[in-house]
N, C-alpha and C positions, 0 to 999 in steps of 0.2 A: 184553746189549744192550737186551734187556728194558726192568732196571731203570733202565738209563738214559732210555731214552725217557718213561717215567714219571715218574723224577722231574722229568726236564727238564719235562714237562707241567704238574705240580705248581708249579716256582717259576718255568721261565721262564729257568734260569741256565743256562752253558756246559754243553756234553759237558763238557768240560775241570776245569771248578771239581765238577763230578758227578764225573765217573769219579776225580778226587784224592781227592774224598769217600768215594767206593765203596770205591777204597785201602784208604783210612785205617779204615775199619770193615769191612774183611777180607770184602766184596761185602755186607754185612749191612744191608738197605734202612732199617732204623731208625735205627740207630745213625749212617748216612751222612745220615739226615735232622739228627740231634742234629749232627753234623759240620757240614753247612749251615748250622744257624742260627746255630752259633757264631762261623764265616766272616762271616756277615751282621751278626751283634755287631760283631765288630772294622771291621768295613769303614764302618760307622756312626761307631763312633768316630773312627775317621781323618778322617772327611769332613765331621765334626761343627760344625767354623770355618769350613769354605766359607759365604761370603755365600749368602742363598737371597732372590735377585732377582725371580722368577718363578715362577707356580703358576696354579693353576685354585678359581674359588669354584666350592663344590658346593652343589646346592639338594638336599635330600629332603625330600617329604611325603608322611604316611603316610595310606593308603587311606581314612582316616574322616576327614580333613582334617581334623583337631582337633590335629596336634601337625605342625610344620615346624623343618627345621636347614638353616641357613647356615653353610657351613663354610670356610674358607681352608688349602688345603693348597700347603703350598709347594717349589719345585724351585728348581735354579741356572740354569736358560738355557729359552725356550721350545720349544727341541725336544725335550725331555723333557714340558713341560706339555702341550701336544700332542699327544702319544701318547696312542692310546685304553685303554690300561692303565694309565696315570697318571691320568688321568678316573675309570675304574671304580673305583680302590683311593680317589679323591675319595667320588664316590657310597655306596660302602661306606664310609669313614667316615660318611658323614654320617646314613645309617642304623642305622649303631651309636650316634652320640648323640642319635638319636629313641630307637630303642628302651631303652638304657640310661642314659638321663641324668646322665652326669658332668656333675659340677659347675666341674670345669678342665684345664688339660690334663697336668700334671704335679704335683699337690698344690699351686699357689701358694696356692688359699686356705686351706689347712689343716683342712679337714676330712676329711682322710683318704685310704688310697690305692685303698679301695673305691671314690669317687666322682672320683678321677682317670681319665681319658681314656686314656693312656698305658698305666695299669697293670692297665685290665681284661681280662677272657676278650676276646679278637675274636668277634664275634656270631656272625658266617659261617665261624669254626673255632677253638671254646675250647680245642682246644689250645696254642694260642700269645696274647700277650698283644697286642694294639694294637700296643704299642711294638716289639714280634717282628715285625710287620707291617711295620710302617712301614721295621724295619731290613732288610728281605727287599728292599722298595724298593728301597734304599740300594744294596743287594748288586747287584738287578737292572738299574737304570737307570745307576749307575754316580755316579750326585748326591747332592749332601746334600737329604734330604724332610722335611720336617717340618709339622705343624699347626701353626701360625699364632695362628688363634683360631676359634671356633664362637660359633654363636649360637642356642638353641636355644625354639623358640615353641612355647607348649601353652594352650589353651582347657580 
């Protein structure tokens, strides 16, 4: 019961989609995390065509005031945007593209998948990449999430 309440703390998701987890990796809290994200993949994918009507712009500026990111993160209805955990995972974006400056959000300009958005470490847990994030979203709110676009100022 433990490990459930922990994980549940960690993502936010059901007892239910947890303890299938726990299952499926024979109570082994790692392996139940690997379980989770792979859930949060597909649940992404499924959800991926939903129109995303609605979202929250994020401001970050970092403490020397020489670098700011506007960011557009998007949801399907406003009572998702709304939720102050929809917000937060906004603001953490937007401080991941202060501190790491990708250059777009999925490779459109072709310089590579180190300066994609999408495809780097998460700043607040390089274990999982942006996109792992974003699709944990997906899993948790139950919408299609996505970046939009950013805009990112540096002096």
């Amino acid at each position: 019961m433990d490990t459930i309440k922990e994980l549940r703390e960690e993502t936010g998701l059901s007892f239910a989609q947890i303890k299938k987890a726990l299952d499926e990796a024979n109570g082994d809290k790692e392996k139940a995390r690997a379980v989770l994200s792979e859930y949060s993949a597909l649940q992404a994918e499924k959800k991926a065509d939903r129109e995303v009507a609605a979202g929250v712009v994020s401001a970050y500026v970092h403490s020397n005031a020489t670098i700011g990111v506007l960011l557009e993160l998007g949801c399907e209805t406003d009572f998702v945007a709304k939720n102050e955990e929809f917000m937060a995972l906004a603001r953490d974006l937007a401080m991941h593209v202060c501190a790491m400056s990708p250059t777009s959000i999925d490779n459109e300009d072709g310089l590579g998948e180190e300066s994609a958005l999408l495809k780097q470490a998460f700043i607040k847990d390089p274990s999982m990449t942006v996109e792992q994030k974003i699709q944990a979203a997906v899993q948790k709110f139950g919408e299609n999430t996505k970046v939009i676009k950013f805009t990112r100022y540096a002096i």
